[in-house]
PDB file as gemmi writes it, atoms N, CA and C in Angstrom:
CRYST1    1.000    1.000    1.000  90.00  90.00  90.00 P 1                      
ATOM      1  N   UNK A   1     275.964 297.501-100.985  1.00  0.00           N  
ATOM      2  CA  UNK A   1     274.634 296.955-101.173  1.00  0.00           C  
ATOM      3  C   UNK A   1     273.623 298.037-100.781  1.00  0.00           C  
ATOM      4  N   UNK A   2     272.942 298.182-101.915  1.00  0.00           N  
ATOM      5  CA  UNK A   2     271.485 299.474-101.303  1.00  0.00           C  
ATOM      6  C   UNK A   2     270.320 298.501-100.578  1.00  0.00           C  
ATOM      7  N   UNK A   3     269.831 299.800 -99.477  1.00  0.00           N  
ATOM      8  CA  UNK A   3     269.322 299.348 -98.750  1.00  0.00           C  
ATOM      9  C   UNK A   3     267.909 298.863 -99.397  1.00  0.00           C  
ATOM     10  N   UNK A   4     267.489 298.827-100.681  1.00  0.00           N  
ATOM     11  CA  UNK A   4     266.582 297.948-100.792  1.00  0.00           C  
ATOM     12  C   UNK A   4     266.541 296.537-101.471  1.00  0.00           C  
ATOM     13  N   UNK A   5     267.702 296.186-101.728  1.00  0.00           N  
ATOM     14  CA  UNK A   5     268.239 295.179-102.150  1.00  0.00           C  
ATOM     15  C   UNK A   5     268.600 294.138-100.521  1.00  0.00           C  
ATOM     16  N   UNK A   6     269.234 295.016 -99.806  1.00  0.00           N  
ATOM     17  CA  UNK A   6     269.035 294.026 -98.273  1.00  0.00           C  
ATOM     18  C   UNK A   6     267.928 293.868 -97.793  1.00  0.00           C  
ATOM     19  N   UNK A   7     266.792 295.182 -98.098  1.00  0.00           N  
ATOM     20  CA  UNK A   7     265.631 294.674 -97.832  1.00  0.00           C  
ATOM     21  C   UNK A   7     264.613 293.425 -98.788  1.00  0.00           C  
ATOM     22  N   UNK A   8     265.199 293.452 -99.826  1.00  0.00           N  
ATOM     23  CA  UNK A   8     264.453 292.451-100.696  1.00  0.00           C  
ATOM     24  C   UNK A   8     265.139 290.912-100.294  1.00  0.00           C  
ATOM     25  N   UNK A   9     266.835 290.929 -99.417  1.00  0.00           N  
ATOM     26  CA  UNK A   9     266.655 289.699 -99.718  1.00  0.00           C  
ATOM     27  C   UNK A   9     266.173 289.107 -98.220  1.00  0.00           C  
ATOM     28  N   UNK A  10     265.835 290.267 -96.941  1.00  0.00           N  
ATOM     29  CA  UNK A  10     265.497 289.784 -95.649  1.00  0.00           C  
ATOM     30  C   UNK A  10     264.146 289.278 -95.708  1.00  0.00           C  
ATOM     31  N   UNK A  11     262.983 290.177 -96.576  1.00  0.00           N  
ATOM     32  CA  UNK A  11     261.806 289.596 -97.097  1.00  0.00           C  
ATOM     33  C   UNK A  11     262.161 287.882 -97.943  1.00  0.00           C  
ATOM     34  N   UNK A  12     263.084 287.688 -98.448  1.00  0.00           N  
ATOM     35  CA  UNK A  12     263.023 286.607 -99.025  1.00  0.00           C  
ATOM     36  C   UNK A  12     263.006 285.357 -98.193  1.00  0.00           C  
ATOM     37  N   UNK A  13     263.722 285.565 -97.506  1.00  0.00           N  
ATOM     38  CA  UNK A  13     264.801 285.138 -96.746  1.00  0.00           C  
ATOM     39  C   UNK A  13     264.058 284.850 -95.493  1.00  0.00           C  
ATOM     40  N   UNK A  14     262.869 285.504 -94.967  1.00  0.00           N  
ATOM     41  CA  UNK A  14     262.111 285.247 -94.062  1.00  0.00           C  
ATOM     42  C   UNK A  14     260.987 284.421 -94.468  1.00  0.00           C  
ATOM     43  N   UNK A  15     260.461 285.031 -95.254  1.00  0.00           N  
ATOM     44  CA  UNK A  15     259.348 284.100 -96.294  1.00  0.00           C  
ATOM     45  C   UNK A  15     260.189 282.736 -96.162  1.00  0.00           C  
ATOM     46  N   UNK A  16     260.865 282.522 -96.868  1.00  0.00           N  
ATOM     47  CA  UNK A  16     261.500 280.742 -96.862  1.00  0.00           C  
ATOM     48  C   UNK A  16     262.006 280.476 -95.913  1.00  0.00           C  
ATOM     49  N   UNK A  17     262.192 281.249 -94.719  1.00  0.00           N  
ATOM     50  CA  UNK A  17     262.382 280.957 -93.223  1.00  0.00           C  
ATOM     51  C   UNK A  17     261.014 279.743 -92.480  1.00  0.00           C  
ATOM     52  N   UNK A  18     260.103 280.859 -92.772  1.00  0.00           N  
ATOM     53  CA  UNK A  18     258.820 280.532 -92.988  1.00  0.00           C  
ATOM     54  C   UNK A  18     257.912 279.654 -93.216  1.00  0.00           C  
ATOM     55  N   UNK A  19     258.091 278.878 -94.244  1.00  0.00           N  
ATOM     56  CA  UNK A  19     258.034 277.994 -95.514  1.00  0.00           C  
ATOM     57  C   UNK A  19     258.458 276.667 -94.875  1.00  0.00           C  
ATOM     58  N   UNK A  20     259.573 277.272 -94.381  1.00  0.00           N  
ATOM     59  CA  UNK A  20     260.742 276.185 -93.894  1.00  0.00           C  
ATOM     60  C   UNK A  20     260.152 275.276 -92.435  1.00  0.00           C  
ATOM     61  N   UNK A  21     259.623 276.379 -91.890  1.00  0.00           N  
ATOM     62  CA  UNK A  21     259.695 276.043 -90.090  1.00  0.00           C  
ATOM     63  C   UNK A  21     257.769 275.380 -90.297  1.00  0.00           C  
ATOM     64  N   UNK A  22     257.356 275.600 -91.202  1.00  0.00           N  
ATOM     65  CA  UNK A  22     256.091 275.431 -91.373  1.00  0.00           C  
ATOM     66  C   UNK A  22     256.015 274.109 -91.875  1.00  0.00           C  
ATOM     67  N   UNK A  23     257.068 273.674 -92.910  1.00  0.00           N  
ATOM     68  CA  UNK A  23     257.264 272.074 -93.015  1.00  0.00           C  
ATOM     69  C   UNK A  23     257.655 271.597 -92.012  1.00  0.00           C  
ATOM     70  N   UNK A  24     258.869 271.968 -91.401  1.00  0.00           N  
ATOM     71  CA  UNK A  24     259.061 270.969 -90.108  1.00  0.00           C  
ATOM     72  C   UNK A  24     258.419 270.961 -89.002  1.00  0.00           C  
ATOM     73  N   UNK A  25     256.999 271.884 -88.611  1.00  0.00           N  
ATOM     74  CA  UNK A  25     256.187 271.936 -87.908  1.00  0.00           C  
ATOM     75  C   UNK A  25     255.401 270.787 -88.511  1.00  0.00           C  
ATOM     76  N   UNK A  26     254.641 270.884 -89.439  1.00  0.00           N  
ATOM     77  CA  UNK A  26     253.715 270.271 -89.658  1.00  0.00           C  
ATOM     78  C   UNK A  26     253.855 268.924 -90.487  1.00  0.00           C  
ATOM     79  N   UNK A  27     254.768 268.380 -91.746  1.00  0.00           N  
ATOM     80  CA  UNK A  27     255.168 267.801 -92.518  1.00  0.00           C  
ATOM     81  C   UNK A  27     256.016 266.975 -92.157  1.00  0.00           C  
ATOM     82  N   UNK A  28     257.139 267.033 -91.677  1.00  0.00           N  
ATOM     83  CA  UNK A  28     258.535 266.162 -91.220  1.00  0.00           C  
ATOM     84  C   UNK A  28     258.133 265.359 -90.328  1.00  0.00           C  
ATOM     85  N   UNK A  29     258.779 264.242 -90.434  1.00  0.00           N  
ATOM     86  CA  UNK A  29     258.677 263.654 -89.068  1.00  0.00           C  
ATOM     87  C   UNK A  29     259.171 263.911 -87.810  1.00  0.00           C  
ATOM     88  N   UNK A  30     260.172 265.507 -87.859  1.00  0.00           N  
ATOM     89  CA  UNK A  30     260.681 265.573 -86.757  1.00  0.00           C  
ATOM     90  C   UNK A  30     259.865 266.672 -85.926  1.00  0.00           C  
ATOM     91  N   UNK A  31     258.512 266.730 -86.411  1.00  0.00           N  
ATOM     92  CA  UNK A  31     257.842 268.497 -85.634  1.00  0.00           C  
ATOM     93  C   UNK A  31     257.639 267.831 -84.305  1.00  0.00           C  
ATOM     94  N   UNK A  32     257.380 267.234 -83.448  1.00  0.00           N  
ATOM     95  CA  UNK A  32     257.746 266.967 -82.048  1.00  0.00           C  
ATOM     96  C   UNK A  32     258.846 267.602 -81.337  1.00  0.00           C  
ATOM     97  N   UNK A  33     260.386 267.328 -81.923  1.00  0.00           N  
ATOM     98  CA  UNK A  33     261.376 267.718 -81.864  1.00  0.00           C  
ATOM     99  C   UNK A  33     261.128 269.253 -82.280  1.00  0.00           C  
ATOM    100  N   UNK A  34     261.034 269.826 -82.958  1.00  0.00           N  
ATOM    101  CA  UNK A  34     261.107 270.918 -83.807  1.00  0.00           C  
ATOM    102  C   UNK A  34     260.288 271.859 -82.825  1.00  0.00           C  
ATOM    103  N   UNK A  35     259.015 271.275 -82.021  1.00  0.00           N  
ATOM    104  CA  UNK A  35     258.519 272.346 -81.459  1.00  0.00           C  
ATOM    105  C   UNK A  35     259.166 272.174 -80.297  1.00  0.00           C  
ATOM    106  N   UNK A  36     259.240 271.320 -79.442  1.00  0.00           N  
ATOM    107  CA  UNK A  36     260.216 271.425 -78.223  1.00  0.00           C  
ATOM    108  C   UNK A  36     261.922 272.049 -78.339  1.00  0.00           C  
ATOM    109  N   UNK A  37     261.956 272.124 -79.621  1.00  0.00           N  
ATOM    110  CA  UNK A  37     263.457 272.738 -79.486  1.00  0.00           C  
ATOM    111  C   UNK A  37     262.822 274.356 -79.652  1.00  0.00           C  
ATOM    112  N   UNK A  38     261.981 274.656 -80.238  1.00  0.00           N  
ATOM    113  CA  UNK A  38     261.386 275.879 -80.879  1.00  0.00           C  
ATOM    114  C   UNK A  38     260.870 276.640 -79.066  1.00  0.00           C  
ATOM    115  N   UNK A  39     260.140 275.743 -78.775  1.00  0.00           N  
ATOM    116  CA  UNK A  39     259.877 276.385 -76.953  1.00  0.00           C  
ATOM    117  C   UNK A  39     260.849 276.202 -75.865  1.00  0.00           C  
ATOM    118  N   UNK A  40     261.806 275.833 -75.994  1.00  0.00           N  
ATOM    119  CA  UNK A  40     263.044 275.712 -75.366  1.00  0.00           C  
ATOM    120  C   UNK A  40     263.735 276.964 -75.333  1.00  0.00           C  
ATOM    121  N   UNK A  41     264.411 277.086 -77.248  1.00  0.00           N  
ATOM    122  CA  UNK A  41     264.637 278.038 -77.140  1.00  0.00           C  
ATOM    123  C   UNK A  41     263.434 279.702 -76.882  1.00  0.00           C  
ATOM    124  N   UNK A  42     262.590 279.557 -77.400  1.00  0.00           N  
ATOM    125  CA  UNK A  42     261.931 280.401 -76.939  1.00  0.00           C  
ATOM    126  C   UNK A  42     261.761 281.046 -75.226  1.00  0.00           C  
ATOM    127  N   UNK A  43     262.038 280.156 -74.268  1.00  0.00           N  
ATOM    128  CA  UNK A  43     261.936 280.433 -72.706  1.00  0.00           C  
ATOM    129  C   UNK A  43     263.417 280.492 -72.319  1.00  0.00           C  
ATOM    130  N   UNK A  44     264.489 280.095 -73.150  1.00  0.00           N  
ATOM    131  CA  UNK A  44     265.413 280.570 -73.099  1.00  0.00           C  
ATOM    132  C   UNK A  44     266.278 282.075 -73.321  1.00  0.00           C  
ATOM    133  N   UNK A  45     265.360 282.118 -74.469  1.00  0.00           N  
ATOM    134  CA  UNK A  45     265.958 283.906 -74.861  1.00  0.00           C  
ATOM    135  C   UNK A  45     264.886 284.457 -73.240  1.00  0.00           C  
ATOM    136  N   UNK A  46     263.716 284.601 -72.957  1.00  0.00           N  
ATOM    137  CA  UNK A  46     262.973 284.820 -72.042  1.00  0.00           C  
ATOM    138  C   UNK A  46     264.088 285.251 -70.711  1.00  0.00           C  
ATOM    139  N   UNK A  47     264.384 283.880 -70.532  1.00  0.00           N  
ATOM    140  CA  UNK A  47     265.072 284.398 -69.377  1.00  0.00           C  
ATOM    141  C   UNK A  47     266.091 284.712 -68.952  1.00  0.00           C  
ATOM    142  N   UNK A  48     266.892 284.929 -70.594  1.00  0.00           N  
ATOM    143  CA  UNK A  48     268.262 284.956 -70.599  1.00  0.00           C  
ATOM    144  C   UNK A  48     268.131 286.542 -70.581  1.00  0.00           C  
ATOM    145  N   UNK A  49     267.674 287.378 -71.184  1.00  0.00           N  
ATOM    146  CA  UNK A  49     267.026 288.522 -70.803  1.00  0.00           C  
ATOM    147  C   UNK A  49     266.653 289.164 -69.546  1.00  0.00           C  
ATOM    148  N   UNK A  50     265.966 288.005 -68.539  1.00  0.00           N  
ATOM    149  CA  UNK A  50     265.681 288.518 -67.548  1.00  0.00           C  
ATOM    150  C   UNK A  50     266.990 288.441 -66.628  1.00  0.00           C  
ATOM    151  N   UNK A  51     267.743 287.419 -66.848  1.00  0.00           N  
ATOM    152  CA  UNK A  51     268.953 287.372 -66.284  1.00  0.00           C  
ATOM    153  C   UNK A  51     270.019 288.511 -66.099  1.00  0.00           C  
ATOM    154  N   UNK A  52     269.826 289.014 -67.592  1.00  0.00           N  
ATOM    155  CA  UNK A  52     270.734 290.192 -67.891  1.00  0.00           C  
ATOM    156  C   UNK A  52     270.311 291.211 -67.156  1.00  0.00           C  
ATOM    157  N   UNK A  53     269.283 291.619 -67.400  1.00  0.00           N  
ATOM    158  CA  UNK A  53     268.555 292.416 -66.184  1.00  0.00           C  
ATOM    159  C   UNK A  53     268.729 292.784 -64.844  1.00  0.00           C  
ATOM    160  N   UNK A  54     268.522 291.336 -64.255  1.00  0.00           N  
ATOM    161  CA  UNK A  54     268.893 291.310 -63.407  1.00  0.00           C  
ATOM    162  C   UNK A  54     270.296 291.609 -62.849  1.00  0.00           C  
ATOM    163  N   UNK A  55     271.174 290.962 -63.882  1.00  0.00           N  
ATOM    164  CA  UNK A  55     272.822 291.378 -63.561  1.00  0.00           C  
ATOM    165  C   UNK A  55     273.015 292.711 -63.550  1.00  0.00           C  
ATOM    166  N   UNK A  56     272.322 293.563 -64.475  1.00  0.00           N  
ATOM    167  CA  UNK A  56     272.268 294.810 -64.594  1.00  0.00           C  
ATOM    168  C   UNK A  56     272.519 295.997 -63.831  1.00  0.00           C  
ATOM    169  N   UNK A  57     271.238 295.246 -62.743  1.00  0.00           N  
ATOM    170  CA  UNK A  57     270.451 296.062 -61.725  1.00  0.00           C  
ATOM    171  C   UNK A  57     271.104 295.765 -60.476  1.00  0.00           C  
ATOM    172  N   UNK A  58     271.934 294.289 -60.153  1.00  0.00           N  
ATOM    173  CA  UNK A  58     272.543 293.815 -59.385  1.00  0.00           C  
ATOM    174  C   UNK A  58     274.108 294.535 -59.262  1.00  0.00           C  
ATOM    175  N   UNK A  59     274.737 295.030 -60.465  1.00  0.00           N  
ATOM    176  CA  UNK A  59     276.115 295.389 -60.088  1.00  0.00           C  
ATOM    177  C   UNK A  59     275.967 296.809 -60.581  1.00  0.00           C  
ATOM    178  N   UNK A  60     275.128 297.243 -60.982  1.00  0.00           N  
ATOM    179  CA  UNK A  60     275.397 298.742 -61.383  1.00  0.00           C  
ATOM    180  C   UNK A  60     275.310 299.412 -59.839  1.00  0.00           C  
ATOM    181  N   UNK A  61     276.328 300.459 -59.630  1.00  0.00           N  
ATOM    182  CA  UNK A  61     276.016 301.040 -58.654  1.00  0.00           C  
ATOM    183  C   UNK A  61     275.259 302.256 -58.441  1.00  0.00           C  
ATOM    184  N   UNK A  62     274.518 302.286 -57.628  1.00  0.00           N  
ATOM    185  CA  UNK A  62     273.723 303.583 -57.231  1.00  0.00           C  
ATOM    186  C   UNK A  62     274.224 304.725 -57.555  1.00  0.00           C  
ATOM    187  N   UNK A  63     273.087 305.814 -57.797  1.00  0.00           N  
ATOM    188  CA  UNK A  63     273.536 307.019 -58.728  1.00  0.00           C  
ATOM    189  C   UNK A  63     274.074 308.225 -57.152  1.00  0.00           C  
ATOM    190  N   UNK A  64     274.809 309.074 -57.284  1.00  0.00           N  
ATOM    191  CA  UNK A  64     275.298 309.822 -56.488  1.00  0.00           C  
ATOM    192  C   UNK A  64     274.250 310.902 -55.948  1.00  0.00           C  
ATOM    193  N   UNK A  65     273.692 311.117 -54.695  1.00  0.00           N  
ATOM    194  CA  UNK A  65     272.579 312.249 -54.708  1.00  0.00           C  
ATOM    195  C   UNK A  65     273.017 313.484 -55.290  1.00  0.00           C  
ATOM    196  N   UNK A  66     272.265 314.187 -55.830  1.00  0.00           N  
ATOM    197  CA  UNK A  66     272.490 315.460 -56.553  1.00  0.00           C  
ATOM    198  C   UNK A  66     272.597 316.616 -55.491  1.00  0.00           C  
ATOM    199  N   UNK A  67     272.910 317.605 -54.822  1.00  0.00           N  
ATOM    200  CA  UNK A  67     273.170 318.382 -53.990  1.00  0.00           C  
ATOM    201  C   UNK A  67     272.285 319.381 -54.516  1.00  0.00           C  
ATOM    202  N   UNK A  68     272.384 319.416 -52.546  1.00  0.00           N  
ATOM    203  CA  UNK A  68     271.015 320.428 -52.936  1.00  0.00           C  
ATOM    204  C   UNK A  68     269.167 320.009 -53.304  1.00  0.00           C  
ATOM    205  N   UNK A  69     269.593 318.980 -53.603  1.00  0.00           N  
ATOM    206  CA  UNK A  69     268.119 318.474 -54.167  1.00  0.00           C  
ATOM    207  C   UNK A  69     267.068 318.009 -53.417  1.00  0.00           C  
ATOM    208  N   UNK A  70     267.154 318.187 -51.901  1.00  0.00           N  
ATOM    209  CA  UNK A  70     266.450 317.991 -51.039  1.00  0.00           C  
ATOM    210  C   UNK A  70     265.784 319.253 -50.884  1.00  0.00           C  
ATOM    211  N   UNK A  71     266.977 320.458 -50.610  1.00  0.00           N  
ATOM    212  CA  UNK A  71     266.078 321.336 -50.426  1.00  0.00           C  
ATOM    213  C   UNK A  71     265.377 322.554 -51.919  1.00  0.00           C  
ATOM    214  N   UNK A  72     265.629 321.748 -52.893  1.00  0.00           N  
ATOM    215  CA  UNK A  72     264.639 322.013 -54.064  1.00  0.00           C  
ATOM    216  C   UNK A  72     263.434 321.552 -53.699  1.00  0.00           C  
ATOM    217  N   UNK A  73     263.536 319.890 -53.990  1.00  0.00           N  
ATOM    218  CA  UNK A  73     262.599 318.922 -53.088  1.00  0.00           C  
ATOM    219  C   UNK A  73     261.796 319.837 -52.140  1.00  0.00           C  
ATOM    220  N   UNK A  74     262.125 320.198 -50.765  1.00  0.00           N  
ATOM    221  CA  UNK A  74     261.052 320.406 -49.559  1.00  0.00           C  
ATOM    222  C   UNK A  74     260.683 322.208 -50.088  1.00  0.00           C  
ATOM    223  N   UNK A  75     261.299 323.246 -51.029  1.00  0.00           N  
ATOM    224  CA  UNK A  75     260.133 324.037 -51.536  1.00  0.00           C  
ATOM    225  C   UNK A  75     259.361 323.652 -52.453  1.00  0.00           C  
ATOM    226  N   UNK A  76     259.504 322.686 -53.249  1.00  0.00           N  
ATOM    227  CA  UNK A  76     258.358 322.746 -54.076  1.00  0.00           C  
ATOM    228  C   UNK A  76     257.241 322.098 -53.831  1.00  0.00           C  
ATOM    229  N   UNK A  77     257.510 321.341 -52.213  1.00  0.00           N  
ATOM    230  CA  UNK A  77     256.274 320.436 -51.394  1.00  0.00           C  
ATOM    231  C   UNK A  77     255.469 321.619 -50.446  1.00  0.00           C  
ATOM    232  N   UNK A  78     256.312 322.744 -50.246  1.00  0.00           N  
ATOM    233  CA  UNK A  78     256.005 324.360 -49.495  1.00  0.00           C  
ATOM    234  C   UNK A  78     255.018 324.735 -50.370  1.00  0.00           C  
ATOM    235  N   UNK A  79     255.803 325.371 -51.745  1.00  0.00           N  
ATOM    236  CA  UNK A  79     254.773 325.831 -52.731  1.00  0.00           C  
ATOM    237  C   UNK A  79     253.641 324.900 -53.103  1.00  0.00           C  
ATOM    238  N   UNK A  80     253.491 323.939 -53.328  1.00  0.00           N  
ATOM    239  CA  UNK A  80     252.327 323.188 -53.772  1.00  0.00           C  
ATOM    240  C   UNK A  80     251.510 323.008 -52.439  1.00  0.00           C  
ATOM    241  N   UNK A  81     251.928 323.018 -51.039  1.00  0.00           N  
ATOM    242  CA  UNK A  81     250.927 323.022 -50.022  1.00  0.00           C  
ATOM    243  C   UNK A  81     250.199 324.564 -49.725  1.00  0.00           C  
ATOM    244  N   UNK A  82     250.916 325.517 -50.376  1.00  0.00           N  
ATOM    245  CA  UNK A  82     250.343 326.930 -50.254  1.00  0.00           C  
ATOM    246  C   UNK A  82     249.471 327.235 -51.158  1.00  0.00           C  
ATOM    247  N   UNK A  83     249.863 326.524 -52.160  1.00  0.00           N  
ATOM    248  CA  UNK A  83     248.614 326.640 -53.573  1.00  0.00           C  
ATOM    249  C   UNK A  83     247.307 326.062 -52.929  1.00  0.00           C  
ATOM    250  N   UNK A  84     247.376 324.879 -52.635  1.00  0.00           N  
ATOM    251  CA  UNK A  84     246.501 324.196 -51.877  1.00  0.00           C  
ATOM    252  C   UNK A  84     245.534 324.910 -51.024  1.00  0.00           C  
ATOM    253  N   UNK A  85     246.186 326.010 -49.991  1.00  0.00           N  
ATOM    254  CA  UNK A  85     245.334 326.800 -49.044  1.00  0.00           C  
ATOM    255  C   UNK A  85     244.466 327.698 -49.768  1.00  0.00           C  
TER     256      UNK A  85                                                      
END                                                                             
């Protein structure tokens, strides 16, 4: 499949996505339902995201200090306080 043929049918395909969510918003009798499932899931992806994140940041372990890098670190706080004078 060329890629503008997948692009013609994701344009389609969203458009009547579209179309779609715009009747059952406004038209159906079920847009009550339709928007509470619509903000549900919406604060769901939200924090299912932040969750991941969080797991992320929670089990990854800390990076190893780089050697040496302190005393790179304390000349280039030397040199920039001598520039200074």
């Amino acid at each position: 499949m060329s890629d503008k043929t997948l692009g013609l049918l994701l344009l389609i395909g969203s458009v009547v996505g579209i179309l779609l969510y715009g009747w059952l918003v406004f038209l159906s009798p079920w847009s009550f339902l339709v928007i509470q499932i619509t903000a549900f899931a919406g604060i769901a992806l939200l924090l299912g995201i932040l969750a991941w994140i969080g797991y992320t940041l929670a089990s990854t372990p800390p990076p190893e200090p780089i050697p040496g890098l302190e005393q790179l670190e304390s000349q280039q706080t030397g040199t920039q306080e001598e520039k200074k004078q």
